[in-house]
C-alpha positions in Angstrom: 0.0 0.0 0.0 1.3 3.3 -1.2 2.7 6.1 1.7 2.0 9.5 1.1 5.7 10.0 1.4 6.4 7.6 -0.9 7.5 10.3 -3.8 9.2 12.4 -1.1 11.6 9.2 -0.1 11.9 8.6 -3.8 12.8 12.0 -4.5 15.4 12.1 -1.6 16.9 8.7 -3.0 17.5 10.4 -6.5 18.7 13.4 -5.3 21.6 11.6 -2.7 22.1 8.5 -5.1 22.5 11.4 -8.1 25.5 12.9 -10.4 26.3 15.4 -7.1 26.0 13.3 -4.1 29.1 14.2 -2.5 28.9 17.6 -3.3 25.2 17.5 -1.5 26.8 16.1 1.8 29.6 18.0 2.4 27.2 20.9 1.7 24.8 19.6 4.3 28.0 18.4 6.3 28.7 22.7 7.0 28.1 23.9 10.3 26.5 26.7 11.3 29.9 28.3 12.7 31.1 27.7 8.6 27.9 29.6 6.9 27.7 32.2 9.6 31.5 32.8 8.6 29.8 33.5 5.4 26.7 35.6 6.3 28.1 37.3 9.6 25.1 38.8 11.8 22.8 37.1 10.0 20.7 34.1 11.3 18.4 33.5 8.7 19.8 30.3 6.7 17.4 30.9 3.4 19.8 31.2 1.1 21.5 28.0 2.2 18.7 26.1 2.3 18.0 27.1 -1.6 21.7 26.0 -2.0 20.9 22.6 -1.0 17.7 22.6 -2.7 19.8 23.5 -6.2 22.4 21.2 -5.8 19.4 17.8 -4.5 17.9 19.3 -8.0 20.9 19.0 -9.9 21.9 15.9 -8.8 18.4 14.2 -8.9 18.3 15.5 -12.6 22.0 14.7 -13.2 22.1 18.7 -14.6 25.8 19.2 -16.2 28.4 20.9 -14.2 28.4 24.5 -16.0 24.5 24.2 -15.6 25.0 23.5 -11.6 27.7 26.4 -11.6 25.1 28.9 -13.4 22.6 27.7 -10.7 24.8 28.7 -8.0 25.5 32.1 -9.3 22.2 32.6 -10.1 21.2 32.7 -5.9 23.5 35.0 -5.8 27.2 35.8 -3.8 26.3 34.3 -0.7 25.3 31.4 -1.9 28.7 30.9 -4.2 30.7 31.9 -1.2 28.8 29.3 0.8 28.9 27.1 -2.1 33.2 27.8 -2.2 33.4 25.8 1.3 32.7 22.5 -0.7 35.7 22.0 -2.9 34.2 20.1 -5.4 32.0 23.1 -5.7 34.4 25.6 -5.2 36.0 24.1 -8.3 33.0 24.4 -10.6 32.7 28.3 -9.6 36.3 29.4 -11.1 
């Protein structure tokens, strides 16, 4: 019988099993000591948490790295700076 979370597990799967897995757990392996280093004064974590959402996107839809990189740039200069703490990431937004 079918759970109405069903698509959101199936979605998650995709999205961690996808082209940027690692990229999408060091991201969600930042503390909040590493973003605030970031965004200083600042507690609202918005623009990470539409970081994470690009990157589960990208990876569940196995998007192309320069298609990720726009992404990224697209949210913004927080979000690449944030972004810059992964290395893997970092490297797609030289």
């Amino acid at each position: 019988m079918p759970n109405e979370f069903d698509d959101l597990f199936a979605e998650a799967e995709a999205a961690f099993d996808g082209e940027y897995k690692n990229e999408l757990n060091s991201l969600l392996g930042l503390s909040r000591e590493e973003i605030d280093a970031v965004t200083p004064g600042t507690t609202d974590l918005k623009t990470y948490d539409v970081l994470i959402s690009v990157v589960k996107k990208a990876s569940k839809d196995n998007l192309s790295q320069a298609q990720l990189a726009n992404n990224i740039k697209d949210l913004g200069e927080v979000a690449i700076e944030i972004a810059k703490k992964v290395p893997c990431l970092a490297a797609l937004l030289i």
